[in-house]
FIPA-913731 format. One record per residue (C-alpha): residue number from 1; x, y, z. Coordinates in steps of 0.02 Angstrom, whole numbers. Last residue first. Layout:
{NUM,{X,Y,Z}} ...
# end
This chain:
{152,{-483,-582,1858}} {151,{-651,-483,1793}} {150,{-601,-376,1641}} {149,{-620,-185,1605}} {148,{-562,-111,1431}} {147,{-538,49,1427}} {146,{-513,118,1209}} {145,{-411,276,1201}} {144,{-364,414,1336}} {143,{-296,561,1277}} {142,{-122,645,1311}} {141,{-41,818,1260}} {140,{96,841,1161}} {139,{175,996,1220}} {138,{359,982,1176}} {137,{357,880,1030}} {136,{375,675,1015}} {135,{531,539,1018}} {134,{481,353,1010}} {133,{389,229,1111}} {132,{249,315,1221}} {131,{239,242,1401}} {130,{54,225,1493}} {129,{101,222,1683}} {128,{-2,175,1805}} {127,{-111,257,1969}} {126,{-210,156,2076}} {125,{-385,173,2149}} {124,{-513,59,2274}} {123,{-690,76,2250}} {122,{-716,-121,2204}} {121,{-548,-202,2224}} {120,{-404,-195,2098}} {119,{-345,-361,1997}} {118,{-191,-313,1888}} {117,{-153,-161,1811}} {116,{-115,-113,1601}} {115,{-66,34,1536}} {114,{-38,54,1344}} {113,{37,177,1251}} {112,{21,281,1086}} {111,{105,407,975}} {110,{95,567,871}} {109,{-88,552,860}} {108,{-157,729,761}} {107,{-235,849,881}} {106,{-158,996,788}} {105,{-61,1020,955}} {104,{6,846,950}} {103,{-50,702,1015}} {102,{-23,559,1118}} {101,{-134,440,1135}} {100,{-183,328,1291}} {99,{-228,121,1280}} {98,{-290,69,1444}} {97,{-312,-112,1485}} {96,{-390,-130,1683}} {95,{-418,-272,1799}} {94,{-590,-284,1890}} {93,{-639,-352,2068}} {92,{-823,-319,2110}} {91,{-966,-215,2123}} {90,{-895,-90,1977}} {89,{-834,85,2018}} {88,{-656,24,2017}} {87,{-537,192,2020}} {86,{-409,197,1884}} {85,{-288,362,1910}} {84,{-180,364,1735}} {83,{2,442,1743}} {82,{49,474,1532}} {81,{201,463,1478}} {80,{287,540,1300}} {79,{456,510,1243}} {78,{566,639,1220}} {77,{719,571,1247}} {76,{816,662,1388}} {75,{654,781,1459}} {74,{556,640,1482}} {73,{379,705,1404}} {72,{222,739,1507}} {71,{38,708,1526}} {70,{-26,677,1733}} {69,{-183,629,1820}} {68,{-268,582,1642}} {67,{-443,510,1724}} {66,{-490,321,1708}} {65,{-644,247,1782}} {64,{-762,341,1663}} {63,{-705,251,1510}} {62,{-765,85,1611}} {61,{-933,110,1563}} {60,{-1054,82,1701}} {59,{-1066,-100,1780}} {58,{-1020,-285,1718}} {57,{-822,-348,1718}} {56,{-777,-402,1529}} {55,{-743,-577,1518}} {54,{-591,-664,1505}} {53,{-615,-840,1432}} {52,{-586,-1006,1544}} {51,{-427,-1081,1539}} {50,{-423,-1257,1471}} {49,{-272,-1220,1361}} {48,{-231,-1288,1181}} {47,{-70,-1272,1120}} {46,{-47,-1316,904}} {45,{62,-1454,876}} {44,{247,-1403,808}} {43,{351,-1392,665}} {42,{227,-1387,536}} {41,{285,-1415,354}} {40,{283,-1308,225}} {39,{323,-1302,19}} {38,{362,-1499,36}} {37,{502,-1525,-99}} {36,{630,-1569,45}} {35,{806,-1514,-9}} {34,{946,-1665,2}} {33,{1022,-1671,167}} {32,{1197,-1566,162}} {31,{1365,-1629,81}} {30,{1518,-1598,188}} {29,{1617,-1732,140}} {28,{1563,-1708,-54}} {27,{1612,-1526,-33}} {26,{1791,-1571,43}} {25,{1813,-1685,-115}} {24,{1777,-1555,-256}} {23,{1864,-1419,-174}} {22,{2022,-1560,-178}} {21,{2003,-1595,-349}} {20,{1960,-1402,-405}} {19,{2112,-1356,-301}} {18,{2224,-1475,-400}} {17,{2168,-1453,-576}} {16,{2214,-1269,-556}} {15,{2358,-1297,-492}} {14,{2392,-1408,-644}} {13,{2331,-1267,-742}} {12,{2429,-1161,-664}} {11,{2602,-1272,-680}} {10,{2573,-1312,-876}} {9,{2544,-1131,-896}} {8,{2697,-1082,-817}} {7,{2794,-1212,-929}} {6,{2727,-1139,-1091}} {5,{2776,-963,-1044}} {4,{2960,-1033,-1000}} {3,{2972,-1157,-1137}} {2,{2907,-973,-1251}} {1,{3055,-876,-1178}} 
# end
């Protein structure tokens, strides 16, 4: 009984010996690139364009160019939408950037959305969509936020 303990021992540890020999080999053929000590290093150049800055379009306050046409909810998710009319009362052509909350009936902001259009002629109107992100209450109404008018 003990030749037979003794001999199973003799056999693990020689398996044993045997996987940490060949573990030991395929890690040395798979070695990786020794660590750099450098705490960061740049991967790229910074991009530099020669476009020339956005500017905001002159004339009255752009807040008054944007009404709420429409405030509603999508009646599978919940998310909130808001239709915006935009109507260019500058001289020129302007594009528009619309942010819109959403808000509850304590008048506390729920959610928010953005509309954005491109170039639109002086007098002219168009409607877009401002698009809440996440689930809100029946009756959340919709305010317009910050208008910000540019010249294309």
């Amino acid at each position: 009984m003990t030749l037979a303990v003794a001999g199973g021992l003799v056999v693990a540890g020689g398996t044993v010996a045997l996987v940490v020999s060949t573990m030991s080999a395929v890690q040395d053929s798979i070695a990786l690139p020794p660590r750099s000590d450098a705490p960061y290093s740049a991967p790229y150049e910074d991009e530099t364009y020669d476009e020339e800055p956005v500017e905001p379009a002159p004339g009255p306050d752009p807040e008054g160019d944007v009404t709420v046409a429409t405030c509603g909810r999508d009646s599978l998710i919940g998310w909130p939408h808001a239709d915006l009319k935009i109507v260019n009362r500058t001289e020129g052509p302007a594009a528009y950037i619309v942010t819109v909350s959403f808000v509850d009936g304590d008048g506390e902001e729920v959610d928010d959305g953005i509309a954005t259009t491109e170039e639109i002629a002086p007098g002219d109107a168009v409607t877009v969509r401002a698009l809440g992100s996440g689930e809100v209450a029946a009756g959340t109404k919709c305010r317009t936020g910050q208008v910000e008018r540019y010249v294309p």
